[in-house]
N, C-alpha and C positions, 0 to 999 in steps of 0.2 A: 337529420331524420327523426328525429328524437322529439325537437319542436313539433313536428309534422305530424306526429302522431299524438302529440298532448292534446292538437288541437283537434283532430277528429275524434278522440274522446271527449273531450268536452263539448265537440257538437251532438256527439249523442247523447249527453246528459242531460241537454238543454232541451231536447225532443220527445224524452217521455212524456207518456200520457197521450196517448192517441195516437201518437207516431210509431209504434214499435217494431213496424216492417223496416222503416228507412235505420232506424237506430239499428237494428241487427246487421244492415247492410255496411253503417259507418265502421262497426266494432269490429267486422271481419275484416273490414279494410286496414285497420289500425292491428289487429292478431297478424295477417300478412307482411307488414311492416314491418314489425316487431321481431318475426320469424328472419326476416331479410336482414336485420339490425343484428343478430346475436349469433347469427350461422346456423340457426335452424332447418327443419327443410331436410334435403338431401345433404347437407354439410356434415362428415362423419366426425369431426376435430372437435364438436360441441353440441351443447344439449342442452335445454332449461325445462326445469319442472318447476315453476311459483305454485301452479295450481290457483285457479280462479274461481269465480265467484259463480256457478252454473256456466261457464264461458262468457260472461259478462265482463270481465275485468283483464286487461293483460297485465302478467306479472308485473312487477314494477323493480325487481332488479333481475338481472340477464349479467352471463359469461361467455364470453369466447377462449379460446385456446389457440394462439397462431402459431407458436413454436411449440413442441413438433409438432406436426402436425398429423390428423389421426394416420393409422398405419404408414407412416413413412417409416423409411430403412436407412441402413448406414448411418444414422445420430451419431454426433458425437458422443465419446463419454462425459462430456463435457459441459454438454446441453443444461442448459435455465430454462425455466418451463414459465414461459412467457404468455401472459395473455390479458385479457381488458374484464373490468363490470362495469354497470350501467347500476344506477340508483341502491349500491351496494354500504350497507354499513358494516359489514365484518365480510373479511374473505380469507379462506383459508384454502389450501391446496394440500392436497393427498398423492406419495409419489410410491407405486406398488410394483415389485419384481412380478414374473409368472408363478411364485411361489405364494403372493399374497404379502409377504415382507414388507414391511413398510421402512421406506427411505428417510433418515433424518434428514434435516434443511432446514430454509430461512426464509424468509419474506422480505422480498426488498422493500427500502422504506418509502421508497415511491410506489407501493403497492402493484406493481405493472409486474412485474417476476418474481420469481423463488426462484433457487439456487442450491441443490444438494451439498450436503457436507463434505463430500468428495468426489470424485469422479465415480460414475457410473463403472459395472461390469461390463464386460466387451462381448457383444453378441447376445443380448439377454434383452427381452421382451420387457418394458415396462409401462406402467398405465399412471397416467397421471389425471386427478379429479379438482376442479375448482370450484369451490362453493361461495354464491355468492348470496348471501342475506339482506334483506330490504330492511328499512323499518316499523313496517306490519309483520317480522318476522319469519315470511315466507322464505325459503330460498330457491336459488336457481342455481344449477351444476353445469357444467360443460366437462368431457373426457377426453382423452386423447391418447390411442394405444400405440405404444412403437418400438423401433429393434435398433439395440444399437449398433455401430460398426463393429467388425471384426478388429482385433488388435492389431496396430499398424504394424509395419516394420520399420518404420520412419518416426525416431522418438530423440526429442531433445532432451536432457539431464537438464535439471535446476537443482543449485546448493546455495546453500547460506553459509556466509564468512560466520557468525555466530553462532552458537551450540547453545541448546536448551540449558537451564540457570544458570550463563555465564554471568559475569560481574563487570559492567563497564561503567565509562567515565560517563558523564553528562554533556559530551560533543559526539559521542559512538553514534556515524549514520548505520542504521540496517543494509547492506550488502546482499542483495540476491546476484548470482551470475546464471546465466544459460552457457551449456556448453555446446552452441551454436548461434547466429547472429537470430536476432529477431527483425524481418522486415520491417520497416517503419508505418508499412500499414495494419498489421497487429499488434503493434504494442498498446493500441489502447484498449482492444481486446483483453490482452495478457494483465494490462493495469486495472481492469473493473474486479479482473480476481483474484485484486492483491489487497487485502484489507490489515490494517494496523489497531489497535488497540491498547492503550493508555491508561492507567491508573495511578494518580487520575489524570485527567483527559487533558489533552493539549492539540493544538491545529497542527498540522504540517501537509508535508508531500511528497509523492517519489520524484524520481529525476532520474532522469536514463543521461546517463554519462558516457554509455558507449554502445553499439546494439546487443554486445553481451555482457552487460552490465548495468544495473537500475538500484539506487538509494535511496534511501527515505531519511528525512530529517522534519522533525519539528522546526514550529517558526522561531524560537529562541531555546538556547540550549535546553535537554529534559531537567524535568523536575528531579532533584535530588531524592531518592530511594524511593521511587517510582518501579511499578511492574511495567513492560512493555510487551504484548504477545504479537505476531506476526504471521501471516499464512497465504500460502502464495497457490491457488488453483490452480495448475498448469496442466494436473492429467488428463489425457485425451482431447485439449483444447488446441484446435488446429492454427499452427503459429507460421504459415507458408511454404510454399513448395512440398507440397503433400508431407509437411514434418507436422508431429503433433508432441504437448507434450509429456514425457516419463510419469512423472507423478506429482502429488502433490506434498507440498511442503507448510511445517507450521514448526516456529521457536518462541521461545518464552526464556525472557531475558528480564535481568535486573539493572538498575541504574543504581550508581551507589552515591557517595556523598558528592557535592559540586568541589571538586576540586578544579582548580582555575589560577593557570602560572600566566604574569604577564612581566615581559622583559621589555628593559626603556632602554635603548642602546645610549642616550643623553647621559642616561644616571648608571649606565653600566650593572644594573642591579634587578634581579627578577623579584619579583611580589607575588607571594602565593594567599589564595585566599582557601578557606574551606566553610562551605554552607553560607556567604557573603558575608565570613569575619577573614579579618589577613592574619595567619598565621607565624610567616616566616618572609624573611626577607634576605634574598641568597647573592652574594656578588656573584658575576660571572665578567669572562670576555667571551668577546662575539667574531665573526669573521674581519678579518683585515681588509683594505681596501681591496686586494688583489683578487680576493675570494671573500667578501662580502654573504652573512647571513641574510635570509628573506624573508621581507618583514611583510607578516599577514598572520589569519590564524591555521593556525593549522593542531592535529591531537594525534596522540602517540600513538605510532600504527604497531609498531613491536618493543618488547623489550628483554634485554638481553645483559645477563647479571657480569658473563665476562666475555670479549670477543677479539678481532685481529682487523683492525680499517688495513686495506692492502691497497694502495692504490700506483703501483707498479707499473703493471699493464697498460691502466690508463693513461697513464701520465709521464709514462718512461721514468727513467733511474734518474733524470735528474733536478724535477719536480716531484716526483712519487716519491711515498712515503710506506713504512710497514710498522706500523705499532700496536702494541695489544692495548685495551682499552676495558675498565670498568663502568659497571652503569650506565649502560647506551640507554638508550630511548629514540626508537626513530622518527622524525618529523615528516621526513620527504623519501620521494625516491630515488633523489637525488645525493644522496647522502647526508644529510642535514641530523644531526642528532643531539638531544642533551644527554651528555656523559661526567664523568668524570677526567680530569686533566690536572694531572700533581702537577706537570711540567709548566702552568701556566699560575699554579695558585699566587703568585708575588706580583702579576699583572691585574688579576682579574677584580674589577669593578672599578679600574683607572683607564687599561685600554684594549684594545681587540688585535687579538695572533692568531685566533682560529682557522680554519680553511673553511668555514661557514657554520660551523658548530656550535654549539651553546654551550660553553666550557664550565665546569663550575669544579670547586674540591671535592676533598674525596670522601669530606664529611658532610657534607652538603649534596653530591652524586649520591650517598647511600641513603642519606633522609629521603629524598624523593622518589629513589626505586622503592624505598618500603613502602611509598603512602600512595605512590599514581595506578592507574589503572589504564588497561586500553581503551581510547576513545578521551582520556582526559583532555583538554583543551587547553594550549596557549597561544599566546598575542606576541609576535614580536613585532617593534615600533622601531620607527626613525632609522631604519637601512640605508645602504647604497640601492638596493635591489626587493621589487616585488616581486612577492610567492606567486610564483603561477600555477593557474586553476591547473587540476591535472596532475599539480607535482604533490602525491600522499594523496591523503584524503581530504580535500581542501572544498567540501561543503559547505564550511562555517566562513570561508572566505570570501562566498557570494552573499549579495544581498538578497533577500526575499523574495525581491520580485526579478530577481536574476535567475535563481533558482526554480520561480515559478516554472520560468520558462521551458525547463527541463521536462516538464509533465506531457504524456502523452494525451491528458485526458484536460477538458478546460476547467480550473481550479473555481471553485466555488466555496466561501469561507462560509464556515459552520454556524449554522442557523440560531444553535444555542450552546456558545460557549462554557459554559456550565454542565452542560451535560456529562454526565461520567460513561458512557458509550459510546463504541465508534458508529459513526454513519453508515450504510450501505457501500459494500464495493465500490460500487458504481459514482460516487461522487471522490475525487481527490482529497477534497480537506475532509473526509472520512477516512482516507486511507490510513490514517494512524487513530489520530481520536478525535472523538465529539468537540 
């Protein structure tokens, strides 16, 4: 439409000078168009004032407003305020309570939406303004006045396994849970407003590993004493079966130094490195053939200075065992931990007695409780048995584009790897950083 009307201006340019009945004719034909192009007219969701030339000229940039749209009811809290320009060099949007209040927010980078900084108030009148500026400096506005839903009774919880300035390893995925499944046709909904941020910047993505539960991991471990902040839009966003969700959530987390254990069951001997120098090198034993350690990576999901392995129940009285135990570190869910084990110190780094544990002394269990963190990383090699995904946190286990596949949303790598901010929601390899 847009062609269509370049060129009936330009056939009334070509016509002045004697012609200026039929040029008046083309130009209202072309303001007509133009009113149809932008929601003009009787369309109440939008408006443009460029302001012309005596009526000789039509604007040359135009706004629309498609979501909400003007006086609709029941809005989400949740709502982005969605809309289009036309020949716009700067566009800014204005989000107003019935009070006049003005809404902080953002502009998506694809400039098609803005996105309040939280959920909206429930049942409250707001008016959103989009300005769209040409390069003659005129601009054009579109409005759109609307009411949001009443506060559901249908509300999903979302929490984060991580708490504001925690301290983690450089394998630590971000953990969001819903305390309700999310249908699989909202979770890409749920993923555009879930944005990551990195300092400095790194690619990654989330990965929904269960319907109530979704992870983010950069593409290689995080940068050593790196900030990470996280914020998860859920309030008032409708996530299926008339459920919506609680609120919103944001964490701000630290990475601390790249601590990195890799165990060679050949050499019976772990390798610790810190910051990519090897520190220390720890003998251990590993599981015996009967009960075989599993070799992949995986990072310490807990740790626990003194504890009781009871495996009684499981195992009956006469394979089960009950022993108290120093220096756990959990690997798995499966029971898999590195700890401490005096009972093994005269084997270990010649051969493997464990029930699939990572045995080490009791001076070498204490050095590593003082120095690991949650989320630190290790590599065990050459098992009887591979880590299965699933068992702990075994994100680091898949490949890249294993893990892609996990996204709700189609991954698109980041435009300008350099950049120290993160992308728009709406794009996956934004979801953590630039």
């Amino acid at each position: 439409m847009r062609a269509g009307q370049d060129e009936l201006i330009r056939g009334a340019t070509a016509r002045r000078g004697g012609r200026r009945a039929l040029a008046a004719v083309v130009l209202a034909a072309a303001m007509a168009l133009t009113s149809a192009c932008t929601g003009g007219g009787d369309d109440k969701s939008s408006s443009w004032q460029g302001g012309g030339d005596g009526g000789e000229k039509a604007p040359k940039a135009a706004a629309t407003i498609s979501e909400p749209a003007a006086d609709a009811k029941d809005v989400p809290a949740s709502t982005a305020i969605t809309f289009t320009t036309t020949e716009a060099q700067e566009t800014s949007v204005e989000l107003k309570d019935s009070t006049g209040k003005t809404v902080e927010g953002e502009l998506a980078a694809d400039g098609k939406s803005w996105l309040p900084a939280g959920a909206l108030d429930y049942a409250q009148t707001y008016t959103a303004t989009v300005t769209a500026t040409g390069d003659d400096g005129k601009a054009a506005t579109a409005t759109s006045t609307f009411t949001t839903m009443a506060k559901p009774s249908k509300q999903i919880r979302v929490s984060s396994f991580l708490g504001d300035n925690q301290v983690v390893g450089v394998g630590m995925p971000l953990i969001v849970k819903f305390g309700r499944a999310i249908p699989e046709d909202y979770r890409d909904d749920m993923q555009r407003r879930m944005t990551v941020t990195a300092k400095p910047a790194q690619e990654g993505i989330w990965h929904w590993v269960s319907p109530t539960e979704v992870r983010y991991r950069p593409k290689t471990f995080w940068k050593a004493n790196s900030t990470v902040s996280y914020r998860v839009q859920a309030g008032g966003l409708p996530l299926g079966d008339g459920w919506y969700g609680r609120s919103d959530l944001s964490v701000d987390v630290k990475i601390g130094p790249a601590f990195v254990m890799t165990v060679d069951n050949k050499t019976k001997r772990m390798t610790v490195t810190k910051d990519g120098k090897a520190v220390k090198t720890i003998l251990v034993s590993l599981g015996k053939k009967s009960t075989p350690s599993s070799s992949g990576t995986m990072v310490v999901i807990e740790k626990l200075r003194h504890t009781v392995f009871d495996t009684m129940e499981e195992l009956g009285p006469e394979e089960g065992y009950r022993t108290e135990i120093d220096y756990a570190q959990r690997l798995t869910w499966g029971g898999e931990f590195i700890h401490a084990a005096p009972w093994s110190e005269g084997v270990q780094g010649r051969s493997n007695v464990s029930h699939g544990c990572v045995n080490v002394s009791m001076k070498d269990g204490n050095w590593l409780f003082a120095n690991t963190r949650i989320g630190d990383p290790i590599t065990v090699k050459g098992t009887e048995r591979r880590l299965q995904n699933g068992n702990g946190w075994t994100d680091w286990n898949m490949s890249w584009d294993e893990y892609v596949k996990g996204s709700a949303l189609p991954y698109e790598p980041p435009a300008e790897p350099g950049d120290d901010t993160s992308p728009t929601a709406g794009t996956p390899s934004a979801q953590p950083t630039a």
